[in-house]
Residue, then its C-alpha position, 0 to 999 in steps of 0.5 A: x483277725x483275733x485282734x480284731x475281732x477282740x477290739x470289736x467285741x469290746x465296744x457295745x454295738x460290736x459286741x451287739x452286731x457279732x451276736x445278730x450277724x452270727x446268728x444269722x449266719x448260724x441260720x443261712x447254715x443251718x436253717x434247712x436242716x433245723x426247719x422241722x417242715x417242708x417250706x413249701x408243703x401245704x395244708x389246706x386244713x391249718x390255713x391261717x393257725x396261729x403260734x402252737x406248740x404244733x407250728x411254733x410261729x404259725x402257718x400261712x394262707x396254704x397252711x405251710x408252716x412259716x418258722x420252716x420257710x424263714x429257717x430256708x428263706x434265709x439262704x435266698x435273702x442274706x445271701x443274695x444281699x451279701x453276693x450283691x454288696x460284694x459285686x458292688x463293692x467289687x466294681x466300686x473300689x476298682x473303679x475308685x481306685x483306678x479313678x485315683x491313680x488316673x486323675x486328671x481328665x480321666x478322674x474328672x470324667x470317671x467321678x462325674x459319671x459316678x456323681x450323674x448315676x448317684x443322682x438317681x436313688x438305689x430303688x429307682x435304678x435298682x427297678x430301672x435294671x430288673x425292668x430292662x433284664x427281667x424278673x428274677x433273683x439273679x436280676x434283682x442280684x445284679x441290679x442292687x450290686x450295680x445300683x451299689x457300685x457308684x457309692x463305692x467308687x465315691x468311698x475308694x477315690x476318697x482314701x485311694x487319693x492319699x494312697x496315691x502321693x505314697x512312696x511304695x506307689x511311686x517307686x512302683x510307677x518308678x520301676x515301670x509296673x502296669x496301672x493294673x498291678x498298682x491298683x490292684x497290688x498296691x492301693x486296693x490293700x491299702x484302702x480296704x479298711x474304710x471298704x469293708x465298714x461301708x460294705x458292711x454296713x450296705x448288706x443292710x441296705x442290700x436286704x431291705x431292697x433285696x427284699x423290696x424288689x421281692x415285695x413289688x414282685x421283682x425279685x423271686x418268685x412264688x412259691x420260694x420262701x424269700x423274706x420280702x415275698x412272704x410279706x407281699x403275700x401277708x398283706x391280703x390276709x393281714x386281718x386273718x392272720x398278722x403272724x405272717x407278716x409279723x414274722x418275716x419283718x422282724x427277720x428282716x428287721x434283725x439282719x438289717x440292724x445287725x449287720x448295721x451295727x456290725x459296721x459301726x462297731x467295724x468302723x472303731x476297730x479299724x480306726x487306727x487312732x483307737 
C-alpha cells in the first residue's frame, strides 16, 4: 500500500487527486463538527447576505448559512456516490467475471443483455428506476449503482477472460472446486487492478448524477443540505444571491475533478509495465 501510494504521488495527476480526494475525505469526516452553524437554522433577517466574516460564504433564501450546509451535506453527497459505485462495481464485476469463467452460450446471453442495458444512458435509466421505486436518497442510491453495474460487467469480462486461460484456474476446475469459489477466490483478485481505476473514476460520474437526481427533485429532499439540492434551489434566486449556487458548484466541481484524477493517476501505478 505504501508502495503505491509513493508511485501515485510521483505522477502529477496522482499527486493532485490524493490532495482533493483527501480533502474531501477530511470534510465527510470532519465537516459537522467544523461547521460552525446549525445547517439548517434559518434567519429570516440575513436572507440573501453575501461572504462576511460573519457567514464566510453567505447565506441562503432562509438566511442559513450555506458554508455550515456544504461542511454537513458532504456526507450525503460524497457518500451515497461512493456506496453506489461500490454497488455498481460490486454486481458488475461478478457478474463479468462469472460471464468470463462461463462463456459460450451463457457468456453470449449474459454480454448481450449487458450490451442492451448499456444502450440506454446512465441519466435516463438512472430516472427510469427512481420513477418506478420512488423519491428518495436510498433510491437515487440504487438507481445509479444499477445504472453502473452494466459498464462494470463489460471492464471485468475484459481482463477476467485472459485470467480464465490461466493455470491456477484451471488446476481449480481440475480439483473440482465450485464456479462460485473460482470466481469469486480465484479470478476476481486477479482482475481487481483495472476495477478500482474504473470504480475510481466513476465516483465522478456517481456525484454529478447523484447530484442530478437531486437537482430534478429525485434524490433528497428538502430541507437536507444535499449538494445538487442547494443548487436546484439557488436557481430562483440567482439574481439575489449567486453565492448560492456558486458554491455548491464548485464543491461539486472539486470532488468530480479529484477523484477524476485520482483515477488517472491509479491507472499509472497500477500499470504493471511502469
Amino acid at each position: 500500500m505504501t508502495d503505491l501510494i509513493s508511485r501515485l504521488a510521483r505522477t502529477p495527476q496522482g499527486a493532485a487527486g490524493l490532495a482533493l480526494v483527501g480533502l474531501v475525505l477530511l470534510v465527510v469526516v470532519f465537516g459537522p463538527l467544523l461547521a460552525p452553524y446549525d445547517p439548517e437554522a434559518m434567519a429570516p433577517l440575513l436572507r440573501y447576505k453575501g461572504p462576511s466574516l460573519v457567514h464566510l460564504l453567505g447565506t441562503d433564501q432562509y438566511g442559513r448559512d450555506i458554508l455550515s450546509r456544504l461542511l454537513v451535506g458532504a456526507r450525503a453527497t460524497v457518500v451515497m456516490a461512493v456506496l453506489a459505485t461500490l454497488l455498481g462495481t460490486l454486481v458488475g464485476a461478478l457478474l463479468g467475471t462469472a460471464s468470463a469463467f462461463l462463456g459460450g452460450r451463457a457468456d453470449e446471453a449474459i454480454m448481450r443483455t449487458v450490451d442492451a442495458v448499456m444502450s440506454i444512458p446512465s441519466l435516463l435509466f438512472a430516472l427510469l428506476i427512481v420513477n418506478l421505486l420512488g423519491k428518495s436518497g436510498l433510491n437515487a442510491l440504487l438507481a445509479i449503482g444499477i445504472a453502473f453495474a452494466p459498464g462494470m460487467a463489460r471492464v471485468a469480462r475484459s481482463v477476467a477472460l485472459a485470467v480464465r486461460k490461466q493455470d491456477y484456474v484451471n488446476a481449480a476446475i481440475a480439483r473440482g472446486e465450485g464456479g462460485f469459489h473460482i470466481v469469486v477466490r480465484e479470478m476476481l483478485p486477479n482482475v481487481v487492478a483495472p476495477i478500482i481505476v474504473e470504480t475510481t473514476i466513476r465516483v465522478a460520474f456517481a456525484v454529478m448524477l447523484f447530484a442530478t437526481l437531486s437537482f430534478l427533485g429525485l434524490g433528497a429532499q428538502p430541507p437536507a443540505p444535499e449538494w445538487g439540492l442547494m443548487v436546484a434551489e439557488a436557481r430562483k434566486y440567482l439574481n439575489l444571491s449567486p453565492w448560492m449556487l456558486i458554491w455548491p458548484s464548485i464543491a461539486i466541481a472539486i470532488v468530480a475533478i479529484g477523484f477524476n484524477l485520482l483515477g488517472d493517476g491509479l491507472r499509472d501505478a497500477l500499470n504493471p509495465r511502469t
